[in-house]
C-alpha positions as CSV (number, residue, x, y, z in Angstrom):
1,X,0.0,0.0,0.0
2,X,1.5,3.4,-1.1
3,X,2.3,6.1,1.7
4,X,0.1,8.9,0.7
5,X,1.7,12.2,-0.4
6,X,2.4,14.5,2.5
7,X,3.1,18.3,2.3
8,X,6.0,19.2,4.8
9,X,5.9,22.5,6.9
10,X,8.4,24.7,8.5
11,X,10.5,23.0,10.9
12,X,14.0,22.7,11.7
13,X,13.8,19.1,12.2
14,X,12.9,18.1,8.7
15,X,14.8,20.9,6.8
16,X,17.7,20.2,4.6
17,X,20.0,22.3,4.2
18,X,20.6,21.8,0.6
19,X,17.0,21.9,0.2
20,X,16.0,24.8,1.7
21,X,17.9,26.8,-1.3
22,X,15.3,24.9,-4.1
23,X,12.4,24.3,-2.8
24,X,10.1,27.2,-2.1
25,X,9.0,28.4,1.5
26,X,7.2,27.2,3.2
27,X,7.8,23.3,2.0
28,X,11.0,21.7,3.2
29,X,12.1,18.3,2.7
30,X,13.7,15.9,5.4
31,X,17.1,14.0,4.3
32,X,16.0,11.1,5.7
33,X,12.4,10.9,4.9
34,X,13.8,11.4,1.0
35,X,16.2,8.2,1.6
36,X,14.3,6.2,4.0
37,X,10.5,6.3,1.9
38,X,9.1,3.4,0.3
39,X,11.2,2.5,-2.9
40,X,14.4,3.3,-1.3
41,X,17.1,1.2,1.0
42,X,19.7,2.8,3.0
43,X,23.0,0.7,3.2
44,X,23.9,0.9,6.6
45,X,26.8,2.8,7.8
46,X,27.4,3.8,4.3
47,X,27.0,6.8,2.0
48,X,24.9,4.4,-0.5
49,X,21.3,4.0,-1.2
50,X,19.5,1.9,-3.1
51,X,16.4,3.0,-5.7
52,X,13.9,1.6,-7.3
53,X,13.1,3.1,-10.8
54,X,9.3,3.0,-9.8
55,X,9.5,5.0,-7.0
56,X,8.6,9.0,-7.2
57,X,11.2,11.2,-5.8
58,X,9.5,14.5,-6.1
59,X,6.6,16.3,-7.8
60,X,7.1,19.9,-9.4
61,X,3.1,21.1,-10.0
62,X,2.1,18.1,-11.5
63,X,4.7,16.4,-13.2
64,X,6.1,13.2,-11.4
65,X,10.0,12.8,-11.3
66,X,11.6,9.3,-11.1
67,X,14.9,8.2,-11.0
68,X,15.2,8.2,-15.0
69,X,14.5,11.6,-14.8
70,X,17.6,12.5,-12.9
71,X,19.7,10.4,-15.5
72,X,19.5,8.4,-18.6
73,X,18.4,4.7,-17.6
74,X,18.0,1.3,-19.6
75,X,14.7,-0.2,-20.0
76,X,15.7,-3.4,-18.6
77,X,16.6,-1.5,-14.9
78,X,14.6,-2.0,-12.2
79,X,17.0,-0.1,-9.2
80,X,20.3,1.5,-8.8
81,X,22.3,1.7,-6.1
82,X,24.1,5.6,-5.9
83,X,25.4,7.5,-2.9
84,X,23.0,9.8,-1.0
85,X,25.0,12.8,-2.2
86,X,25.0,12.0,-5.7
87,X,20.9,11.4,-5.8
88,X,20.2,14.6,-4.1
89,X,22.1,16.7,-6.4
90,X,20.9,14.7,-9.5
91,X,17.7,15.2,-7.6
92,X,18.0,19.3,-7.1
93,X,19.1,19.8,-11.2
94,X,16.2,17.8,-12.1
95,X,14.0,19.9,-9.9
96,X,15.2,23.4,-11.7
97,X,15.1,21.5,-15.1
98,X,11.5,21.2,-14.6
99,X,10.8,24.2,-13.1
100,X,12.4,26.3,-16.2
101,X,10.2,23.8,-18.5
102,X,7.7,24.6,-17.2
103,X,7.8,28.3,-17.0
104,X,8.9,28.5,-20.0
105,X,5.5,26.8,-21.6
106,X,3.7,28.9,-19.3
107,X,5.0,31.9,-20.7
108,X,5.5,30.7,-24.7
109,X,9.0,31.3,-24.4
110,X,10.5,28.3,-27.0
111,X,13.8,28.3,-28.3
112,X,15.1,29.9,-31.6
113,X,16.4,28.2,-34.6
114,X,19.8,28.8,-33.9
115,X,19.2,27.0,-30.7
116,X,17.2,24.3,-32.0
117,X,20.7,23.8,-34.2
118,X,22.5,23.6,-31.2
119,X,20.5,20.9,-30.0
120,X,21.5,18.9,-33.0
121,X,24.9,19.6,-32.1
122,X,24.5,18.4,-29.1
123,X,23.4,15.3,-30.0
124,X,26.3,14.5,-32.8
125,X,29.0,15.5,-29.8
126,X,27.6,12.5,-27.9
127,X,27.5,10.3,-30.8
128,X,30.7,11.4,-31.6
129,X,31.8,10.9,-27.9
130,X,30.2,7.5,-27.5
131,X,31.0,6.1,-30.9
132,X,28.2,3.4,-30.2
133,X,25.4,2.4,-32.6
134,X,22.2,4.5,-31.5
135,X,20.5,0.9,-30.3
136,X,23.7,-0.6,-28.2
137,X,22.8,-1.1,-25.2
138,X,26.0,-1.5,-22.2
139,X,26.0,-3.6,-19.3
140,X,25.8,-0.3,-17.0
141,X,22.8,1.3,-16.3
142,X,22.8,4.6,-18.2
143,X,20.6,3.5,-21.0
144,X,21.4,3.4,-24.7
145,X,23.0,6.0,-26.9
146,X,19.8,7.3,-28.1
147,X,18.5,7.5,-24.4
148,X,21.5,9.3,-23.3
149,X,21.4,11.6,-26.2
150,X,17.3,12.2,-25.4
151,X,18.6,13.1,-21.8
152,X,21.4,15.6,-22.6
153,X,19.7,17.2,-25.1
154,X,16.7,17.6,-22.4
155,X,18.9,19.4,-20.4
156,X,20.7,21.5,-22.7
157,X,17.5,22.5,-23.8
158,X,16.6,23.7,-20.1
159,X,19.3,25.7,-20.0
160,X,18.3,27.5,-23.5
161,X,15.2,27.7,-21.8
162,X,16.6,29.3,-19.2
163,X,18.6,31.6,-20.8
164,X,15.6,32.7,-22.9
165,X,13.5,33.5,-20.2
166,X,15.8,35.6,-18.4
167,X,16.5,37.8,-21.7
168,X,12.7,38.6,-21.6
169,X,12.6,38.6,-18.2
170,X,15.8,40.5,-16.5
171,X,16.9,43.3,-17.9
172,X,20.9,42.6,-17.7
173,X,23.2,40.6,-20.1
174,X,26.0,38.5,-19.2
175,X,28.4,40.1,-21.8
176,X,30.0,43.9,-21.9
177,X,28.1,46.2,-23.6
178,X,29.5,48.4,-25.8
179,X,27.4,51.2,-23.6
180,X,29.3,49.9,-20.5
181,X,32.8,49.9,-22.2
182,X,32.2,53.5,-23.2
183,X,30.9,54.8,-20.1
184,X,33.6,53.5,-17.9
185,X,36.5,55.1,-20.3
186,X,35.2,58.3,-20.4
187,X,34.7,57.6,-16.2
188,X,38.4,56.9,-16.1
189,X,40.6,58.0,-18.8
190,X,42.9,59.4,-16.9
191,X,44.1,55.6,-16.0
192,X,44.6,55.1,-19.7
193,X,46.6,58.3,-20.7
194,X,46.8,60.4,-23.7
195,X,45.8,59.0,-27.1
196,X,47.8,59.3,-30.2
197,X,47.0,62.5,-32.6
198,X,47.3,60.2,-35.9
199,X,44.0,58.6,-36.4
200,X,45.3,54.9,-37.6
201,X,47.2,55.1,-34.3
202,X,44.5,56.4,-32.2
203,X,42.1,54.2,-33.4
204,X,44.2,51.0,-33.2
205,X,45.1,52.7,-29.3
206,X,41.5,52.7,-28.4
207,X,41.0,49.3,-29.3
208,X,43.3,48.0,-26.8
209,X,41.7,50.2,-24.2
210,X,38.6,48.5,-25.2
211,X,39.7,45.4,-25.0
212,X,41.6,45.7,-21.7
213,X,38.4,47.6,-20.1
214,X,35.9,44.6,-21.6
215,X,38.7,42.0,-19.5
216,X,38.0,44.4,-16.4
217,X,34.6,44.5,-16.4
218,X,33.7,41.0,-17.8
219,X,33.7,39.3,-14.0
220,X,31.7,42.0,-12.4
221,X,29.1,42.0,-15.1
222,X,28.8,38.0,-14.9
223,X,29.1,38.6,-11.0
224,X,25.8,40.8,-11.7
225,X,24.0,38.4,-14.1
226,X,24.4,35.4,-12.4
227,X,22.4,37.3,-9.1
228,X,19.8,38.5,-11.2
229,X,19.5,34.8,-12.3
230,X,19.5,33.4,-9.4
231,X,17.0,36.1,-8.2
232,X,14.7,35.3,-11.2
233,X,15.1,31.3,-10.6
234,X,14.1,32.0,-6.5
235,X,10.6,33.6,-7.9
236,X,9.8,30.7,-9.9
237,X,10.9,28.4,-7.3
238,X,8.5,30.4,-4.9
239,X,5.5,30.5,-7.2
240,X,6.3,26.7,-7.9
241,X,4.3,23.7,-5.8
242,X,7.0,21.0,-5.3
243,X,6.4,18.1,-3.1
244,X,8.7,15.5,-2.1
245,X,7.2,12.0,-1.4
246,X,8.2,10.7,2.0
C-alpha cells in the first residue's frame, strides 16, 4: 500500500540544508524521509542508497519525477544503487530542469532556430563521444546511446530555456556592452593616458583600451548576471508547488 503524499511545513527538524535553497518556503524536505521512503534502501553505515526506478522522488506542480529523470536509464533497470550525495544533487538539477520547462511553456517562451541547431549539435557531440550504434545497449545502467542523447539534449534545452526567459525577463546581459565599455572610459581615462593625434594610431590605441576595459569589467558583469538569475530562478521556485514524497 502506497504512503500517501504528505506536504511538509516549516520545521527545523525536517529541513535540509541543501533543500532549503530549491524548494520554495514554506515546503521543506527531510534528508531522511527522502532516503528512508518506500522505494528506497539505506546501506547501513554507508554513504549508499539503493532505488527503485518505480519510486517517485518529487513532484514539481504536476509532473512526477523518477529516477530516469535525474539520469539516462536502460529499460531493462529495475534499481540503482548511488550515494546519497550524488541522488540529491541529480535530484535538485532535475528539480530546476523542470521548473524552467515549465515556466517557459507557461510563458510561450521556445527556443530559436539557432538554438534548435544547437540541439543537433549536441546530439552529434555524444555520438561522436560514444562512438556506439544508436541501439547498443551497455552492461551499465545509463541506457542506450539514443537514451542518453534524449537526456542531454533535455537538459541543454533547459538551460536554452533558461537563458531565454531571463533575456525577456531581466533586464541585464551577461556580456560587456559596448554602452558599458564606453561609459567606464570616459569615467576613467585618466588611467589610460593620452591617445595618439594620428587617427590609424589612435584608433588602433583605443581598441586595446577596449579590450583591456571589456577584461576588467567582464567578472563583475557576470558577477551581476548570475544574481539577477538566481534572483529570477528564486521567484519561480516560490511560485512553484514541489512536493517530495516521504
Amino acid at each position: 500500500m502506497s504512503t500517501p503524499q504528505r506536504r511538509l511545513t516549516r520545521s527545523k527538524r525536517s529541513a535540509a540544508p541543501w533543500f532549503n535553497r530549491l524548494v520554495p518556503r514554506p515546503i521543506y524536505v527531510s534528508t531522511v524521509a527522502l532516503l528512508c521512503s518506500a522505494g528506497t534502501v539505506v546501506h547501513a553505515q554507508t554513504n549508499l542508497v539503493t532505488v527503485r526506478t518505480t519510486k517517485e522522488l518529487a513532484k514539481v506542480s504536476s509532473q512526477s519525477l523518477y529516477l530516469r529523470d535525474l539520469m539516462p536509464l536502460n529499460a531493462t533497470t529495475t534499481q540503482l544503487t548511488i550515494s546519497r550525495d550524488q541522488l540529491l544533487h541529480l535530484l535538485r538539477r532535475a528539480i530546476e530542469r523542470e521548473l524552467l520547462i515549465q515556466e517557459a511553456g507557461r510563458l510561450g517562451v521556445g527556443l530559436t532556430a539557432e538554438q534548435q541547431s544547437q540541439l543537433d549539435t549536441v546530439r552529434q557531440a555524444t555520438v561522436q563521444r560514444e562512438g556506439d550504434a544508436p541501439g547498443v545497449v551497455h552492461l551499465n545502467p545509463q541506457g542506450t546511446l539514443t537514451q542518453r542523447i534524449t537526456f542531454e539534449q533535455r537538459e541543454a534545452r533547459a538551460l536554452m530555456l533558461r537563458a531565454n526567459l531571463v533575456a525577456r525577463l531581466v533586464a541585464t546581459t551577461a556580456h560587456v556592452t559596448r554602452e558599458q565599455v564606453v561609459q567606464y572610459y570616459q569615467e576613467h581615462q585618466s588611467e589610460f593616458g593620452t591617445l595618439p593625434q594620428d587617427p590609424a594610431e589612435r584608433e588602433i590605441a583605443l581598441r586595446q583600451v577596449h579590450l583591456t576595459i571589456r577584461k576588467r569589467l567582464a567578472p563583475i558583469v557576470r558577477a551581476e548576471y548570475e544574481q539577477r538569475v538566481q534572483e529570477y530562478l528564486q521567484q519561480i521556485k516560490s511560485a512553484a508547488v514541489i512536493v517530495i514524497n516521504p
